[in-house]
C-alpha positions as CSV (number, residue, x, y, z in Angstrom):
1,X,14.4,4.1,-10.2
2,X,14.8,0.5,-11.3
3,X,12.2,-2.2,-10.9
4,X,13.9,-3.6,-7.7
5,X,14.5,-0.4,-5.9
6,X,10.5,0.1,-6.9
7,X,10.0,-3.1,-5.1
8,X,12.0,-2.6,-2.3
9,X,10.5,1.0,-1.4
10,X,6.9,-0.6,-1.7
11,X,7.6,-3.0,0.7
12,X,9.8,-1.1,3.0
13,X,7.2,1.6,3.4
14,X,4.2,-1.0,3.5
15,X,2.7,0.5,0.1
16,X,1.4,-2.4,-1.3
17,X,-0.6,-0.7,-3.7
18,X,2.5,0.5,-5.6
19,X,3.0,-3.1,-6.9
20,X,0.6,-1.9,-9.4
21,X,3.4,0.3,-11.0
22,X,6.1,-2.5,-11.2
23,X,4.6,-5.6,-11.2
24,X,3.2,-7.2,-14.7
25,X,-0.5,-8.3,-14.9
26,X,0.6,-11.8,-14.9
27,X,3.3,-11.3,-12.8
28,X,4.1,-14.0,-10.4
29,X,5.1,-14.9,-6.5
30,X,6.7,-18.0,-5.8
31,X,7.7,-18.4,-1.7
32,X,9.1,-20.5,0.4
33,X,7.5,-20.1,3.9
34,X,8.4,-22.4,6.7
35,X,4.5,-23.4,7.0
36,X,5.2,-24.6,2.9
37,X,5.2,-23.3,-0.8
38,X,2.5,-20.3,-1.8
39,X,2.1,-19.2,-5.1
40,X,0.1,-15.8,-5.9
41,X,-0.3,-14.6,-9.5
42,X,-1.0,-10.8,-10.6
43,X,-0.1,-7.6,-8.7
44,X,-3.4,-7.8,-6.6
45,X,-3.5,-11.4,-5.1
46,X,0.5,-10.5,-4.7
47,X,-0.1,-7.4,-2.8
48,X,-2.6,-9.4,-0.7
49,X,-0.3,-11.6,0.3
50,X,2.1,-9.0,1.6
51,X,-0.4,-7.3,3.6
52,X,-1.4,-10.0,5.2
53,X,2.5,-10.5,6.3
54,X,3.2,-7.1,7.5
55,X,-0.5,-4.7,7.0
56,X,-2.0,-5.2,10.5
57,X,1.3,-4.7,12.5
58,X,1.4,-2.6,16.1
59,X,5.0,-2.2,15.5
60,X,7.0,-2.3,12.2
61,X,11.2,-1.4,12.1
62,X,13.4,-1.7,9.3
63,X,16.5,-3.4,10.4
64,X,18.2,-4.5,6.9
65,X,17.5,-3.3,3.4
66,X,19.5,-4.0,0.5
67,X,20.0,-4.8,-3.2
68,X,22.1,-6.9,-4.7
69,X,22.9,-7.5,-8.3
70,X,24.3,-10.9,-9.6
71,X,24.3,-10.8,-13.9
72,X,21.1,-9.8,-15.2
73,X,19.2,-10.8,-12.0
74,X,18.4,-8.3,-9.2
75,X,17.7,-9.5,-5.2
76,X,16.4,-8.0,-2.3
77,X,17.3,-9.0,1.4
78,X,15.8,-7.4,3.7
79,X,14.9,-8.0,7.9
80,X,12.7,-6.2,10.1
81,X,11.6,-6.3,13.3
82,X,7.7,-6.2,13.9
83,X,5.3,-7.0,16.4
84,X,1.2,-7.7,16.3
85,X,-1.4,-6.2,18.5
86,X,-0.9,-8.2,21.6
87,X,1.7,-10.2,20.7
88,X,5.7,-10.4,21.4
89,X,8.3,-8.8,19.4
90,X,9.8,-10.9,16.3
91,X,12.1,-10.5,13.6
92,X,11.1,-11.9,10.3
93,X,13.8,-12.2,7.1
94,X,13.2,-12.4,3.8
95,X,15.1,-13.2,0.6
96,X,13.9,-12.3,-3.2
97,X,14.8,-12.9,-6.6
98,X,13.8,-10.9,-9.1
99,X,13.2,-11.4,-12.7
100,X,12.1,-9.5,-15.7
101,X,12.5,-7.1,-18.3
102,X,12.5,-3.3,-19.0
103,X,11.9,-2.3,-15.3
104,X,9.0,-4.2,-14.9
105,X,8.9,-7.4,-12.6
106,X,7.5,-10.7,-14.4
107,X,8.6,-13.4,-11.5
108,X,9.5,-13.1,-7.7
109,X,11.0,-16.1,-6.0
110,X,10.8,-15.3,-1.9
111,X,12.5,-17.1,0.7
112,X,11.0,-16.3,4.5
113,X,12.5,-17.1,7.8
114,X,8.9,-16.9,9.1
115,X,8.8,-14.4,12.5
116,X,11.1,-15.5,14.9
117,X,11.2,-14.6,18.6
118,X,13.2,-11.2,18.4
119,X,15.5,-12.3,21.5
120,X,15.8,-15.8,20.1
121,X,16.7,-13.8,16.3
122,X,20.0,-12.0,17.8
123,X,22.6,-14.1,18.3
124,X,24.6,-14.9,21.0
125,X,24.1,-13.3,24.9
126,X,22.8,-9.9,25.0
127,X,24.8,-7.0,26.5
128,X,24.4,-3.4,27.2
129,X,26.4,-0.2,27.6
130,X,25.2,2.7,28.4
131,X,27.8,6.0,27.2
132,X,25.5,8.6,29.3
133,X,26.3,11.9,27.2
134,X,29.3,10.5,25.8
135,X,29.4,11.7,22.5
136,X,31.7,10.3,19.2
137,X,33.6,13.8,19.4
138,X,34.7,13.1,23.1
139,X,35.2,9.4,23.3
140,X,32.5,7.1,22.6
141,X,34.2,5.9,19.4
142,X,36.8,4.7,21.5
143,X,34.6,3.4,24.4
144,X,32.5,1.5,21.9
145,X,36.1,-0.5,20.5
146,X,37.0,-1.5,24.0
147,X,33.4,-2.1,25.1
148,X,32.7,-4.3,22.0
149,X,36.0,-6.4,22.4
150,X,34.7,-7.5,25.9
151,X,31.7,-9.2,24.5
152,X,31.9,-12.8,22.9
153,X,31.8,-12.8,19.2
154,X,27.9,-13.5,18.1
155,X,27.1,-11.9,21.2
156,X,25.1,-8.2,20.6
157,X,26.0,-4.9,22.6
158,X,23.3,-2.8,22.7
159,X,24.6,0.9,23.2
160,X,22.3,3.9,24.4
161,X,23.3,7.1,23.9
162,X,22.4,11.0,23.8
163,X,24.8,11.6,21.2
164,X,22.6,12.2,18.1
165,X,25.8,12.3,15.9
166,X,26.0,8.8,17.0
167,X,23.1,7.5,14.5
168,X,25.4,8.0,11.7
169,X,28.9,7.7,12.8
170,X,28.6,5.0,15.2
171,X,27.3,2.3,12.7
172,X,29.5,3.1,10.4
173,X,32.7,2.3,12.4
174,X,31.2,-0.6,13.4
175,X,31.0,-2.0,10.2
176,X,34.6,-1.2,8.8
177,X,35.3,-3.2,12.2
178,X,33.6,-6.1,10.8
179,X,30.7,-6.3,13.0
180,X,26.7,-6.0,12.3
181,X,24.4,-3.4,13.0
182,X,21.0,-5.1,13.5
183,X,19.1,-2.1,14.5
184,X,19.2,1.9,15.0
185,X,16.2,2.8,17.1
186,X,15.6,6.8,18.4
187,X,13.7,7.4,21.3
188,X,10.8,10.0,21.7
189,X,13.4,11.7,24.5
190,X,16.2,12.0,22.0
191,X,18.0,9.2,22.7
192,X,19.3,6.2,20.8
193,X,19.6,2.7,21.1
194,X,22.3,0.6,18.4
195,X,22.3,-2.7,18.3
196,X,25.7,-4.6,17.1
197,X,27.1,-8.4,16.4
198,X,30.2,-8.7,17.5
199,X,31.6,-10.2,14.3
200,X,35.4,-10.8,14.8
């Protein structure tokens, strides 16, 4: 596993402590917030600094995870979608460079969107469909096409469904079709909720 997948796992799953396995002793954070510039140096103040972001959450989702390589230099993006005891939903993104040298991470330079309003984070109006036991094997495939052309583009359909089949296949078309999944959320009864962009 490389030093950024390393990363991205650590803070993904909210295991701060693992910073201690990728992160050098004199390691460095440099971020961007939107209340101004932090700095943190060394795996403990760094870890710190992440739990104070997303430790003490009621609610914590994973909307967005990714790597991307440009050169020698690795970057995380990531967005989730969190909310604090007693507080509203938000959505909070983050951007990270990553530098160093034989899997171990010497500098990370963060860009945060701060946590937004979660209705105020998806663009566009919000719209729903609901496919009852529809399933991708009987027509929901097609249903979600023509239900997603009716809605603006930037505007999100939300689609429930029973169809657990749905979890995989349904994102997927959406995104050969251009558009973007912000969410895949399963429901204690079985049921799913997928939120899409119209992107096109």
């Amino acid at each position: 596993m490389t030093g950024a997948e390393r990363v991205l796992e650590a803070i993904t799953a909210r295991d701060f402590s693992a910073f201690d396995g990728v992160l050098g002793p004199t390691s460095q954070l440099r971020a961007l917030l939107p209340s101004g510039f932090v700095e943190e140096t060394g795996p403990a103040d760094i870890a710190s600094r992440f739990s104070q972001w997303f430790g003490n959450l009621e609610a914590f989702e994973v909307l967005e995870a990714r790597i991307e390589i440009t050169g020698d230099r690795s970057s995380l993006q990531y967005r989730f979608r969190t909310r604090r005891p007693g507080e509203d939903e938000t959505v909070i993104s983050q951007h990270v460079v990553l530098f160093g040298t034989n899997g171990t991470v010497d500098a990370m330079h963060l860009v945060c969107s701060g946590f937004r309003p979660a209705q105020e984070a998806l663009a566009g109006a919000l719209h729903d469909y609901d496919a009852g036991t529809l399933g991708c094997a009987d027509g929901l495939t097609q249903a979600f096409k023509q239900q997603i052309r009716e809605v603006g583009v930037g505007d999100v359909l939300r689609v429930h469904t029973v169809d657990p089949s749905a979890k995989e296949d349904l994102p997927s078309i959406a995104r050969l079709m251009g558009h973007k999944v912000h969410s895949v959320e399963a429901h204690p009864d079985g049921s799913l909720t997928i939120t899409v962009e119209r992107g096109k």
